[in-house]
C-alpha positions in Angstrom: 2.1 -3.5 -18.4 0.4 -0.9 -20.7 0.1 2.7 -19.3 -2.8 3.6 -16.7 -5.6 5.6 -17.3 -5.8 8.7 -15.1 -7.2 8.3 -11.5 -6.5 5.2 -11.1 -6.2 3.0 -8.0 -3.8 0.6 -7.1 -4.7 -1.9 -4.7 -1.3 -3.5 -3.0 -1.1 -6.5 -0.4 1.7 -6.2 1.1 4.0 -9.6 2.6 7.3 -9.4 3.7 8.5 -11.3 -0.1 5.8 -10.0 -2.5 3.7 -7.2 -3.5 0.6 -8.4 -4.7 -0.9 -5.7 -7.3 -4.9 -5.2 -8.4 -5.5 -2.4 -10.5 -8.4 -0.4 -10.9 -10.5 0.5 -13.0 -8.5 -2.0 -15.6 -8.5 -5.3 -12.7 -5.2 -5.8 -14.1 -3.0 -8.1 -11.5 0.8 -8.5 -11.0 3.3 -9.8 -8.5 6.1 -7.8 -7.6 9.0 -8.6 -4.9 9.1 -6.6 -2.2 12.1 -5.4 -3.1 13.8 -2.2 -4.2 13.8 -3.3 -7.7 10.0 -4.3 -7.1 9.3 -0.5 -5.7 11.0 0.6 -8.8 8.9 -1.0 -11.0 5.5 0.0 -9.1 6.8 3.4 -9.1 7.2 3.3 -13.1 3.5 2.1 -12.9 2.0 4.5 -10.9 4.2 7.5 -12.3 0.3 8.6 -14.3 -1.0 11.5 -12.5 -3.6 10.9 -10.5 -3.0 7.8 -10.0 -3.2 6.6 -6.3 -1.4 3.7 -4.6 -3.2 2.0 -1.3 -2.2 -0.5 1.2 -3.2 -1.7 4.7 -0.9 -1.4 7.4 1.3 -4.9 7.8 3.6 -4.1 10.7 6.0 -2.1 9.5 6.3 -4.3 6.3 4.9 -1.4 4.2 7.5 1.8 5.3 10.2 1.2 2.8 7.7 0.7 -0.1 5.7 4.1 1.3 8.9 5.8 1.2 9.5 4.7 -2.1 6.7 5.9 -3.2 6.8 9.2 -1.8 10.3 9.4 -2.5 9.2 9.5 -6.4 5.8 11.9 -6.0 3.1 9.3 -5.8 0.5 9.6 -4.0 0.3 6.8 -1.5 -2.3 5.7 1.4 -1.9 3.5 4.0 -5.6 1.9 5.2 -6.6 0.0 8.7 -6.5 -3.6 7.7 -9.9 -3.6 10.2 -11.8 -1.2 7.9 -10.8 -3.0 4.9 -12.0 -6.5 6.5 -15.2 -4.9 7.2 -15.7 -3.6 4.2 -14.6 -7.7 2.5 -17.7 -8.6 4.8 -19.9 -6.2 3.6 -19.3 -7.3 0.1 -20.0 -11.0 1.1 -16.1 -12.1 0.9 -15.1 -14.8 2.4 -12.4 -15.8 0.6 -8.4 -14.9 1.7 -5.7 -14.6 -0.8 -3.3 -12.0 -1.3 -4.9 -11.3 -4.6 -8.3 -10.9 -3.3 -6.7 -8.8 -0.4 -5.5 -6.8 -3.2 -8.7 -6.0 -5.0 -10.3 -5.6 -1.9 -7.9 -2.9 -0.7 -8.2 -1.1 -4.3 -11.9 -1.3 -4.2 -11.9 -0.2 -0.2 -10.5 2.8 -1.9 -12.6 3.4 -4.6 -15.6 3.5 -2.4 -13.9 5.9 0.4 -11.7 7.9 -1.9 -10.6 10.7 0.4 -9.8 7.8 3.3 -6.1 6.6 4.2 -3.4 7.7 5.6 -0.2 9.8 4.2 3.2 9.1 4.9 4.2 11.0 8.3 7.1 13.4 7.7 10.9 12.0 8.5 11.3 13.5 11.7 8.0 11.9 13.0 9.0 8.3 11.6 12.0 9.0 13.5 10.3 9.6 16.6 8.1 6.3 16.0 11.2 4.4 15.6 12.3 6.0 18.9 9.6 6.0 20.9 8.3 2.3 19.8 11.4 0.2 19.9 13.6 2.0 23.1 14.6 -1.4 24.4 17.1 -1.0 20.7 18.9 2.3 22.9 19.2 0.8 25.9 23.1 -0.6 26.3 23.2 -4.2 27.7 
């Protein structure tokens, strides 16, 4: 994939196999795995300054890529899936493909740039972890 132009956004849906990739302002597309290799690569792509990456939240299927990403000084986002959706019906969207949900997600962002989320620090990821999942503590 050729080099980004500055400022751009990176749309990603992200599944528990694939990242699914729309970029803008170019609407180039690409399939990643959600793996660490996979993060590698998106990192190499969004390594242009400026460049910011976007995603919805999925359930926890988004923290390692997010780490990843701020891990290697890229700006990151994570977006309420339910603003997103409104925003799809807004633009007449009916259509649902990870793709699409892609774009959508890139273009959410492009029209709200200053919205998202950052990446909480470590200690309060820990605490979510904690606080979240205590039933994991508890000795049986």
């Amino acid at each position: 994939m050729n080099k980004l132009s500055q400022n751009a956004i990176i749309g990603i849906d992200v599944s528990r196999d694939w990242l699914d990739i729309h970029i803008l302002p170019q609407g180039q597309q690409q399939r990643l795995p959600n793996t660490a290799e996979g993060h590698a690569e998106l990192t190499n792509i969004a390594s242009e300054p400026g460049t910011v990456v976007c995603f919805e939240a999925t359930g926890g299927q988004e923290w390692r890529l997010w780490a990843a990403l701020d891990t290697a000084g890229v700006e990151a986002r994570q977006l309420p899936p339910a603003q997103v959706k409104a925003f799809a019906a807004s633009q007449g969207t009916r259509a649902k493909t990870d793709r699409l949900d892609a774009e959508l997600i890139a273009l959410f962002l492009a029209f709200r740039p200053a919205f998202g989320r950052k990446l909480p620090a470590q200690k309060l990821r820990l605490l979510r972890v904690l606080t979240t999942k205590p039933s994991q503590l508890v000795e049986k």
